[in-house]
VEXDREN-2710 file (C-alpha; in Angstrom, 1 decimal):
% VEXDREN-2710
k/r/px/py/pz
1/UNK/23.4/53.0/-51.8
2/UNK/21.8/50.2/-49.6
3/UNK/25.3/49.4/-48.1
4/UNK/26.1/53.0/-47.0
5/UNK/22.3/53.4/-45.8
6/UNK/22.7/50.4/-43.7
7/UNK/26.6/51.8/-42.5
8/UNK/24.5/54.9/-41.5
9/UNK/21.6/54.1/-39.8
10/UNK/21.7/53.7/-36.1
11/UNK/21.0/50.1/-35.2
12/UNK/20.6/49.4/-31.6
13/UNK/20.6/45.1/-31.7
14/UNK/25.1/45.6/-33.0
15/UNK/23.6/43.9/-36.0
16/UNK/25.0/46.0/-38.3
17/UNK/28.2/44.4/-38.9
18/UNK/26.8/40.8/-39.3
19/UNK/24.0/42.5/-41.7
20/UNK/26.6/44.3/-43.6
21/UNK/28.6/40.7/-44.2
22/UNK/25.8/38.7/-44.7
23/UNK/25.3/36.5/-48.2
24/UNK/21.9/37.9/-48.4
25/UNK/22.6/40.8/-47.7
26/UNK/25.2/40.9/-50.1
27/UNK/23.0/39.1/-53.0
28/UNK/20.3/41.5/-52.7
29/UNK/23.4/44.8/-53.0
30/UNK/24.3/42.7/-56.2
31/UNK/21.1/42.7/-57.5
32/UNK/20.7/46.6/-57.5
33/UNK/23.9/46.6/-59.5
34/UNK/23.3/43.6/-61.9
35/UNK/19.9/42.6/-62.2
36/UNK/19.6/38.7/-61.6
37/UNK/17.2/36.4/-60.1
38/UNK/18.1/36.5/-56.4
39/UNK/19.1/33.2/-54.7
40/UNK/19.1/33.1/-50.9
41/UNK/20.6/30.9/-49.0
42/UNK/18.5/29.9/-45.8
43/UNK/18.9/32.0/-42.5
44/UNK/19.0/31.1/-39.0
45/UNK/16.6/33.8/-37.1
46/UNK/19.4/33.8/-34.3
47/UNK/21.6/35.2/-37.3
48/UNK/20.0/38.7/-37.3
49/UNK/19.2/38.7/-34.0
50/UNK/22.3/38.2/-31.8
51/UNK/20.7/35.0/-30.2
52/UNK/18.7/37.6/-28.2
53/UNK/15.8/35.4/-30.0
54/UNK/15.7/31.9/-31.0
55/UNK/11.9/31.3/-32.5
56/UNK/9.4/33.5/-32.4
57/UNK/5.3/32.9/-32.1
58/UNK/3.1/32.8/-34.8
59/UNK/-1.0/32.5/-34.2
60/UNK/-1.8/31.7/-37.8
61/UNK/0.0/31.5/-41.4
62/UNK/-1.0/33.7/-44.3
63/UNK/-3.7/32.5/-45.7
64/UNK/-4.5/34.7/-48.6
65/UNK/-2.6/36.4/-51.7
66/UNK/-2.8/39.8/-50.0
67/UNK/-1.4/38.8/-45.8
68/UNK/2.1/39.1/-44.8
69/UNK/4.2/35.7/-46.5
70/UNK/5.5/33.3/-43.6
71/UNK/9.4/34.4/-44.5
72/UNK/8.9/37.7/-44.4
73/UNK/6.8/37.5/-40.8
74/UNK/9.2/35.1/-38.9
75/UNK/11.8/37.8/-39.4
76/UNK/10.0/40.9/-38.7
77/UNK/9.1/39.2/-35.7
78/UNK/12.6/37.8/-34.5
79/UNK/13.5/41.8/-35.0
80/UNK/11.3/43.2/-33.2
81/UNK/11.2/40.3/-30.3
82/UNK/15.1/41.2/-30.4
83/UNK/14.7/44.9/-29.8
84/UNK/11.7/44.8/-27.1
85/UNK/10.4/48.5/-28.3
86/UNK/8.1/50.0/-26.2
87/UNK/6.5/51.5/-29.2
88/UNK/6.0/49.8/-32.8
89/UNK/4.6/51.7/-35.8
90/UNK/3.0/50.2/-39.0
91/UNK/2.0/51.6/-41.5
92/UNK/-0.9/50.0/-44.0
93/UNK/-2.7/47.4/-41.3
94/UNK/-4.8/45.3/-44.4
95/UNK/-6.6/43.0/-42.4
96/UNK/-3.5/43.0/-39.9
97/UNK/-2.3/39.7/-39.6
98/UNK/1.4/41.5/-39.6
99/UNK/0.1/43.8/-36.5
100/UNK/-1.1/40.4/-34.3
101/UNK/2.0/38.3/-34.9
102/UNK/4.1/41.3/-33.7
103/UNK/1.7/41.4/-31.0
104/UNK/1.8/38.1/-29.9
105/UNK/5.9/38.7/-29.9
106/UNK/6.2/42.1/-28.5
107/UNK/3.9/41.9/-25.9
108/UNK/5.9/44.9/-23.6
109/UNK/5.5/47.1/-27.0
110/UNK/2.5/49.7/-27.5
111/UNK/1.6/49.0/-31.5
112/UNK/0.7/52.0/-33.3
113/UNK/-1.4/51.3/-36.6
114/UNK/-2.4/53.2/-39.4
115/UNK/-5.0/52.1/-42.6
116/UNK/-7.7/54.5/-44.9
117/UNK/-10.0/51.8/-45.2
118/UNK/-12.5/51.5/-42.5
119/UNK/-12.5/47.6/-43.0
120/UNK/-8.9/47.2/-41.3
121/UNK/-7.5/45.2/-38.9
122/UNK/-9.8/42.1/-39.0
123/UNK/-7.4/39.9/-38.0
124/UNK/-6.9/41.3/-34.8
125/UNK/-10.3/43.0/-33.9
126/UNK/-12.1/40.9/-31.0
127/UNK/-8.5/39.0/-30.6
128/UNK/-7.3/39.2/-26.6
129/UNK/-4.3/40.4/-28.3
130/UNK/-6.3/43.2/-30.1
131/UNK/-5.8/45.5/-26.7
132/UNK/-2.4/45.7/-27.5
133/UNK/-3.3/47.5/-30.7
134/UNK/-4.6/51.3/-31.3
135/UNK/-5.6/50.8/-34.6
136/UNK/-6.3/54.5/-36.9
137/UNK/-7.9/54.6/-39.5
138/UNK/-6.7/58.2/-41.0
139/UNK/-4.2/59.4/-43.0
140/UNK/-0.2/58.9/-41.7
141/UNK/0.9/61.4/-43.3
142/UNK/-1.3/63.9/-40.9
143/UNK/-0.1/62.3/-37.6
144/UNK/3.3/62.0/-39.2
145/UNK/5.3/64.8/-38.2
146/UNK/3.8/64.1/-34.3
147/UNK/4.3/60.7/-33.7
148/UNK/8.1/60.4/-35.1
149/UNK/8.8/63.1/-32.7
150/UNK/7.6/61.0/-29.5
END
C-alpha cells in the first residue's frame, strides 16, 4: 500500500526512485507486513534531498514531550529547504516549534497554520521569523476545500 502510494504521488524533488529503494524505506514497508521493532540505519539529509540541501537551520531543539523530536525536524526541514515552496501548510501548530524551524529554512515560502486552541504558536509569536507565519486558529476542515484549491 505505502509502496504504490509513494509510486503514485507526484514528487517534484526525482526523489521518488531513491525513496522507493531506500533501507528505511524498505524497513518501515516491512513493518506493515510483519510487525517488528523497526531498526533504521542512519541517513544522510543529502540522501532525500538530491544534494539540493546539505544541513538545514535549527533555532532551538525540542525541549518538551509534546514539540517536534530533532529527527523528525531535520528532515522535514531538508524537504522542504529542497523544494523551496512558495506556500507551506500545517496542520495542528501546538506551540509551533515545527512552524519556526521551517521558517527559519524556507524563508521564500508563505507558511499557512492551522490550531483550535487559542494558546498556539508560542514558539514563534513575537519571533522576527513570526511574520513569515499567518497563524489560524479555526477549524481546517472549513478552509479546507479553499485553500487546496490555490
Amino acid at each position: 500500500m505505502m509502496r504504490s502510494w509513494i509510486s503514485k504521488t507526484r514528487l517534484n524533488l526525482g526523489i521518488k526512485r531513491r525513496i522507493l529503494r531506500h533501507p528505511v524505506v524498505n524497513e518501515i514497508i516491512g513493518s506493515f507486513i510483519a510487525p517488528k521493532r523497526l531498526k533504521l540505519p542512519r541517513v544522510e539529509l543529502s540522501y532525500f534531498t538530491g544534494g539540493k540541501v546539505e544541513q538545514v537551520t535549527l533555532l532551538m531543539l525540542p525541549m518538551n514531550d509534546w514539540d517536534t523530536p530533532y529527527n523528525d525536524l531535520a528532515p522535514l526541514c531538508a524537504l522542504a529547504a529542497a523544494g523551496a515552496p512558495r506556500r507551506l501548510l500545517e496542520v495542528g501548530t501546538c506551540r509551533g516549534q515545527a512552524t519556526l524551524q521551517l521558517a527559519a529554512n524556507c524563508r521564500q515560502s508563505r507558511i499557512v497554520t492551522y490550531d483550535i486552541a487559542a494558546q498556539a504558536g508560542a514558539y514563534f509569536l513575537g519571533h522576527p521569523l513570526g511574520q513569515l507565519i499567518d497563524l489560524r486558529i479555526a477549524d481546517f476542515t472549513a478552509d479546507r476545500e479553499r485553500l487546496l484549491g490555490e
